[in-house]
Backbone bond lengths (Angstrom), bond angles and torsions (degrees), N, CA, C in turn:
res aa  C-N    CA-C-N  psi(-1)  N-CA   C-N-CA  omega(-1)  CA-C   N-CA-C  phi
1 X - - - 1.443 - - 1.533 110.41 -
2 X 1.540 100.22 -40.69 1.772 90.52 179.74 1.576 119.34 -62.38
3 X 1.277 111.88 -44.79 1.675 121.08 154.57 1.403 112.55 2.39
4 X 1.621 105.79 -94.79 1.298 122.99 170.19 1.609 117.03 -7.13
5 X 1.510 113.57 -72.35 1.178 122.93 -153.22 1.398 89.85 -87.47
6 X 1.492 139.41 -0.04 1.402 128.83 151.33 1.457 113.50 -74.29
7 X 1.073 132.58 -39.82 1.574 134.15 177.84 1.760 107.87 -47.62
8 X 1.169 119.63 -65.33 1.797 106.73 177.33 1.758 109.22 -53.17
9 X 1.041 126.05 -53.86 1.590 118.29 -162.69 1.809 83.69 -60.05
10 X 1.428 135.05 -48.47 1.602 126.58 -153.11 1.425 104.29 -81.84
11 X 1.137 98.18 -34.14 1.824 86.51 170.00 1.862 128.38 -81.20
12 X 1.574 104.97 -18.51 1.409 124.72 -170.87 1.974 79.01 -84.12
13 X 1.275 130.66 -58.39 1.708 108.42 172.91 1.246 119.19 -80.04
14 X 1.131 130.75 37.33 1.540 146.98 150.70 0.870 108.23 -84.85
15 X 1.781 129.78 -51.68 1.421 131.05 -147.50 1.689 93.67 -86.71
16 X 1.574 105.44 -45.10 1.524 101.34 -178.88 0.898 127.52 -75.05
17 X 1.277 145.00 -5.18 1.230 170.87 -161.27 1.571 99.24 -87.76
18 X 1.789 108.49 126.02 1.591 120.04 170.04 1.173 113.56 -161.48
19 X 1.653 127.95 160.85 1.202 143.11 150.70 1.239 96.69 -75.33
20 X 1.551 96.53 126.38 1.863 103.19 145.18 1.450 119.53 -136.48
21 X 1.064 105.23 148.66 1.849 100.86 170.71 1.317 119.73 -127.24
22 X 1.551 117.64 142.09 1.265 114.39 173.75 1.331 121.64 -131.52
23 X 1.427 104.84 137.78 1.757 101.82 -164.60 1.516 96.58 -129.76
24 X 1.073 99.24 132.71 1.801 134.12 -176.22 1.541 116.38 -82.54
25 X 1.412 132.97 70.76 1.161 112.30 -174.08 1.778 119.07 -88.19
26 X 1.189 120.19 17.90 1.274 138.18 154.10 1.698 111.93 -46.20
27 X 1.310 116.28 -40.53 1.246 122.77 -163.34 1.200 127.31 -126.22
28 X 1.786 102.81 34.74 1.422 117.81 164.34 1.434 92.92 -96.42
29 X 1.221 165.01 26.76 1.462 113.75 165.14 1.554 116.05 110.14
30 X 1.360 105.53 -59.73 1.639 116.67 -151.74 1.524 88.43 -132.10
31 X 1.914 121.06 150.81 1.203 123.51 168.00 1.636 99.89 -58.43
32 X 1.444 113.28 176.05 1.279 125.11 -170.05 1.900 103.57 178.01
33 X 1.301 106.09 115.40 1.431 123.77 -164.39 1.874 96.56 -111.07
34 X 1.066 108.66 153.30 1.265 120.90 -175.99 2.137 99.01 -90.66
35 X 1.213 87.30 -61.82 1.760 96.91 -177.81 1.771 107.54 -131.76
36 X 1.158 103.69 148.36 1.377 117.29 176.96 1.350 115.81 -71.36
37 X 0.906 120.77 172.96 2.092 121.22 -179.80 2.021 90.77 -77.33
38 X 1.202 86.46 147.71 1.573 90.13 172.53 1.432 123.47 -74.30
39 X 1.068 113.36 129.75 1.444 132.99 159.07 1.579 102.74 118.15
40 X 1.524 122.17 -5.03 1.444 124.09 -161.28 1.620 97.54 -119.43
41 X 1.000 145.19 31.28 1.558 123.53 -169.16 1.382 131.06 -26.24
42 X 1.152 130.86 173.38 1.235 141.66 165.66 1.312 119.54 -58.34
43 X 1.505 129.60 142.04 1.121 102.82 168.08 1.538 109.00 -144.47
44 X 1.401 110.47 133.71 1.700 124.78 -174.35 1.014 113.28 172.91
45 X 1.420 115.00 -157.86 1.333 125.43 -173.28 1.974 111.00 -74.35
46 X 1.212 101.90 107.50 1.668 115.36 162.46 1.645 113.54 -39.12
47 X 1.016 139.01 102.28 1.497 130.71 156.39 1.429 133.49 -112.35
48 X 1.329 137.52 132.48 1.545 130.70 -176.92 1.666 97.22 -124.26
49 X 1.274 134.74 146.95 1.444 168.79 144.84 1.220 114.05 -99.00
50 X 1.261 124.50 112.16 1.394 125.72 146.96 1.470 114.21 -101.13
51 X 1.265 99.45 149.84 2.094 106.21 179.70 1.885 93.56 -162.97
52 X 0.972 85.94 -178.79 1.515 103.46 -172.15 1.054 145.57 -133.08
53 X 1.819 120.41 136.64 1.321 112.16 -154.94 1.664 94.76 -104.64
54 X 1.741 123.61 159.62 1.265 122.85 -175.39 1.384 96.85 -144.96
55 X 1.874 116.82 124.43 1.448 119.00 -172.95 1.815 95.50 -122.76
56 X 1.227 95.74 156.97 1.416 91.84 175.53 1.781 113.51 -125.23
57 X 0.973 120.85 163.64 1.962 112.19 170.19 1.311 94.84 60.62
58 X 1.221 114.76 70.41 1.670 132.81 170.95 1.401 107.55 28.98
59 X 1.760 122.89 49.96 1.391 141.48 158.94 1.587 98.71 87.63
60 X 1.317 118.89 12.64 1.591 94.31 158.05 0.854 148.69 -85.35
61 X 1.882 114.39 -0.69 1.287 131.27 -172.47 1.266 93.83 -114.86
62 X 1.156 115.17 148.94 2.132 119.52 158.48 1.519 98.70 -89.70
63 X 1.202 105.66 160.24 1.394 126.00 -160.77 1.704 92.84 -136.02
64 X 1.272 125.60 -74.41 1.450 152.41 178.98 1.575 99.95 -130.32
65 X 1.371 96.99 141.64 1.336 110.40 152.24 1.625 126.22 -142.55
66 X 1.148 136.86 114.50 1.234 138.34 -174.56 1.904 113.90 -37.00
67 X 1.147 115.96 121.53 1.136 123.10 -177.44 1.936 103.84 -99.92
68 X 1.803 99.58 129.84 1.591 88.99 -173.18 0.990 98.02 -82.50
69 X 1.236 155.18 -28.71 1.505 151.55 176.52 1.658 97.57 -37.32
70 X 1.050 120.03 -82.47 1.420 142.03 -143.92 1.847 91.18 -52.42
71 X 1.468 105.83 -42.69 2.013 130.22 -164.33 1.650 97.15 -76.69
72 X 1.110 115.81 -15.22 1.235 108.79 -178.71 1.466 114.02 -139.25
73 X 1.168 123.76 -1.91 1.163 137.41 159.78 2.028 117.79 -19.86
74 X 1.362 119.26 -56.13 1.499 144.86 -176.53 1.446 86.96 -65.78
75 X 1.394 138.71 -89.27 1.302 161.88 174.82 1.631 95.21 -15.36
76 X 1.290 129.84 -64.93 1.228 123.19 -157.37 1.900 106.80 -104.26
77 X 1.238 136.19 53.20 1.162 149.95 139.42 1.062 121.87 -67.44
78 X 1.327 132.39 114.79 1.879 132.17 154.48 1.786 92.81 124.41
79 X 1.578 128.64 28.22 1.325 120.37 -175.44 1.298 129.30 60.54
80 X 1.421 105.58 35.74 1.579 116.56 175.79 1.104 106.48 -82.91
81 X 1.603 98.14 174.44 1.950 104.60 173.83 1.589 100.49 -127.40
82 X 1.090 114.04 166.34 1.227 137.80 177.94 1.863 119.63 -100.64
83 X 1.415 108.52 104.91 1.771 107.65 174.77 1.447 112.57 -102.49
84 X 1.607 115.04 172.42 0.949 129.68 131.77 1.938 100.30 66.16
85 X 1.346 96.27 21.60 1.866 107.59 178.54 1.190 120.08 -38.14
86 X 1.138 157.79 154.10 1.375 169.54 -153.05 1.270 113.22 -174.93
87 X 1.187 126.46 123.79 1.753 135.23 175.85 1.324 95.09 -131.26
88 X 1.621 117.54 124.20 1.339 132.01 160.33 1.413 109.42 -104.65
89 X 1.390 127.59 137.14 1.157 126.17 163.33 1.757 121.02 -101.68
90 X 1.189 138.65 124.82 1.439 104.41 177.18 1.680 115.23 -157.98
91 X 1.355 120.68 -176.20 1.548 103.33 175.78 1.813 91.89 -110.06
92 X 1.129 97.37 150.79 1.677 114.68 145.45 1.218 107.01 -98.18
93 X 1.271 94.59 162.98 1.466 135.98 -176.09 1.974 94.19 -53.68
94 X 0.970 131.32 -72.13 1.364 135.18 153.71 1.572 123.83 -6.40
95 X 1.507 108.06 -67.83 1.249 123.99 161.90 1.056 130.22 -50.73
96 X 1.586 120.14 -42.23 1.613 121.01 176.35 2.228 103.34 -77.24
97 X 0.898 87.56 -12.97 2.139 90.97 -159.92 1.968 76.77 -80.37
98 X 1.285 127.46 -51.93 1.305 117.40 -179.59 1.120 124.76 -72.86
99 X 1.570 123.43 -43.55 1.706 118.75 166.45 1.987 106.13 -49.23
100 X 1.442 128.13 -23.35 0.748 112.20 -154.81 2.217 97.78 -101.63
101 X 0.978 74.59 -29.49 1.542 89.57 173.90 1.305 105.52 -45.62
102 X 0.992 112.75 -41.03 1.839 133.55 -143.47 1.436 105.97 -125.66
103 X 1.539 128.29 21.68 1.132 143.63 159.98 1.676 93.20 54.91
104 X 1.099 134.51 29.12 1.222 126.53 175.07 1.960 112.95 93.26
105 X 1.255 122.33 -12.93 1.199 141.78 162.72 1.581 114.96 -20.97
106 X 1.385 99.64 -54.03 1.667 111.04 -164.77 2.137 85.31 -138.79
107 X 1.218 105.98 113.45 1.668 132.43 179.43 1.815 99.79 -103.79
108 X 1.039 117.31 43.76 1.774 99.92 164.74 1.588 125.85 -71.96
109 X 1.648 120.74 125.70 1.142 164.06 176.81 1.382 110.57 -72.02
110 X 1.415 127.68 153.32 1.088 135.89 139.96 1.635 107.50 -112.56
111 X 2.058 97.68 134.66 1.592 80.51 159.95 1.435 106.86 -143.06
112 X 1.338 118.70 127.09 1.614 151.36 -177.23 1.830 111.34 -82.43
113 X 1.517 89.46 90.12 1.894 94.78 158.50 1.357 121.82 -110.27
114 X 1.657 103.74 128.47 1.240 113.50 -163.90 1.666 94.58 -121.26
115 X 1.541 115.76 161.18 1.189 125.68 155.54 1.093 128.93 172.61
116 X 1.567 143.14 -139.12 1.528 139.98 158.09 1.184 112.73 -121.19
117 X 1.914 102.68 127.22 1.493 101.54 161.42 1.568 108.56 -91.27
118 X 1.561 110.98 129.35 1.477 130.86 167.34 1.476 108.29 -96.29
119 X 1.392 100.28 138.22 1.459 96.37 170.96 1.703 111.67 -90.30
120 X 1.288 100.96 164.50 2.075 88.53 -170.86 1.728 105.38 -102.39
């Protein structure tokens, strides 16, 4: 019977329960544009980073979180700027077989920033 009345509170912090991430590009250093003006793109060197985010207690805790400084750090040497940014967040196949293992315990992420370094 006590069971029972554990199932609403565990599923009601299931539902609320999330990963989120937030990345600051104010505080790299270098301008950094999400998208270019239309019809003109960016143009330079293409780069993608993947690294990884790790949540725990069905994503309410951070564990790791990918820092864009650190992911783009290589990329932005010599007073470059950053275009046309892209942040993917996502699971692999990997990620879901362990969140699931782990009743949701341990939530590991992949997250993929892509974009153009321009020189200024």
């Amino acid at each position: 019977m006590r069971l029972f009345r554990l199932v609403p509170a565990a599923l009601t912090l299931a539902l609320l329960a999330g990963c989120a991430n937030t990345f600051d590009a104010t505080r790299l250093g270098v301008p950094a544009t999400l998208a270019s003006a239309a019809g003109t793109p960016a143009v330079g060197d293409s780069f993608s980073v993947t690294s990884r985010a790790v949540y725990a207690l069905w994503g309410v805790v951070k564990l790791s979180e990918p820092s864009l400084k650190k992911a783009l750090a290589a990329q932005l040497a010599g007073g470059k700027e950053v275009a046309d940014v892209r942040i993917r967040v996502r699971s692999r196949l990997s990620d879901v077989i362990i969140t699931g293992l782990t009743l949701g315990l341990i939530v590991p992420r992949a997250v993929t920033i892509e974009g153009v370094v321009v020189q200024k």
